[in-house]
C-alpha positions in Angstrom: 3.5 4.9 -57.4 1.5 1.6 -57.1 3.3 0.3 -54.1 3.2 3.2 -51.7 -0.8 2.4 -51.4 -0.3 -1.7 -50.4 -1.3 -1.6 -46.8 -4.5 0.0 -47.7 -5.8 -1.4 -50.6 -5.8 -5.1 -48.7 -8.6 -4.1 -46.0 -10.0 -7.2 -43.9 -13.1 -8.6 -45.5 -16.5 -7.5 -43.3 -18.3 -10.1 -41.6 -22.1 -10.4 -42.9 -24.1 -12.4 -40.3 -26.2 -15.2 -41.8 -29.5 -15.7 -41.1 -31.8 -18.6 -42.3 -33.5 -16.2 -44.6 -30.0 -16.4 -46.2 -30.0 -20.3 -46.2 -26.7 -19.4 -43.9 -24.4 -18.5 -47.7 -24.0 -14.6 -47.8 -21.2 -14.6 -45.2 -19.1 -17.6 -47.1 -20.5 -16.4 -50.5 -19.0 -12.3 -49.6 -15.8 -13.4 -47.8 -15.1 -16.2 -50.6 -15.5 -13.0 -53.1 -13.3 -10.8 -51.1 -10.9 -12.9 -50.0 -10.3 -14.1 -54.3 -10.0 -10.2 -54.6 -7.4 -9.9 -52.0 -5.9 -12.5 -53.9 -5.5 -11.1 -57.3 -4.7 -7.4 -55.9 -1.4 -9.3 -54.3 -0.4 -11.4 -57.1 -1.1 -7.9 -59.4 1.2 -6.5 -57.0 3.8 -9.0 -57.0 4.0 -9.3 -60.9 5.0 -5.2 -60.7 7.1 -5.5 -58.5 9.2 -8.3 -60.8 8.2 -6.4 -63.5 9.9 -3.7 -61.8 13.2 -5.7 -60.7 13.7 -7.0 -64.7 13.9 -3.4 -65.9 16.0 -2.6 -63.1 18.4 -5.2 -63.4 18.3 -4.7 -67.3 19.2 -1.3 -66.9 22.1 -2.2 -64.8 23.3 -4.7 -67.3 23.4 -1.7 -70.3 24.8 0.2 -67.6 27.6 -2.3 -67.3 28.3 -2.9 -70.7 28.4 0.8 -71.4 30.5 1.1 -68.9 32.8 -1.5 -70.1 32.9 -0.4 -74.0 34.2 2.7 -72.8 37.3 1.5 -70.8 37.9 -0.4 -73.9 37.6 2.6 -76.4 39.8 4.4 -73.6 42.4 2.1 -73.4 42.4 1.8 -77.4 42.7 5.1 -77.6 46.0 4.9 -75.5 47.6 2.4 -78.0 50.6 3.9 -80.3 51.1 2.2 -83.3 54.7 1.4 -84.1 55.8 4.1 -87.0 57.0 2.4 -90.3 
């Protein structure tokens, strides 16, 4: 399952010294980069997990309902009708 891996897949972003050669960028330009990816892993993450919560709480609601239709039908069931 996707969630058992969450601690690992949001690893710190490295550190790339700059040097003038660089114009002093790479280290802003890679964490900038890394840090959007952290970003969209967790919001990826989050939308499962209410993705995950709906079905569950839709299952619970058929669950319920099922489970109500059949006291009705049980106690139905119980009803005599008068005899004529």
């Amino acid at each position: 399952m996707t969630l058992a891996a969450t601690g690992a897949a949001l690893a710190d972003c490295p550190v790339i010294p700059d040097t003038a050669a660089t114009h002093y960028i790479d280290n802003k330009t890679a964490l900038a980069v890394c840090r959007q990816n952290e970003i969209a892993f967790a919001t990826r993450l989050h939308q499962q997990q209410l993705d995950m919560q709906a079905a569950f709480q839709a299952q619970q609601q058929n669950f319920q309902m099922q489970l109500r239709l059949q006291q009705t039908y049980n106690a139905a069931r119980q009803v005599t009708l008068p005899q004529f």
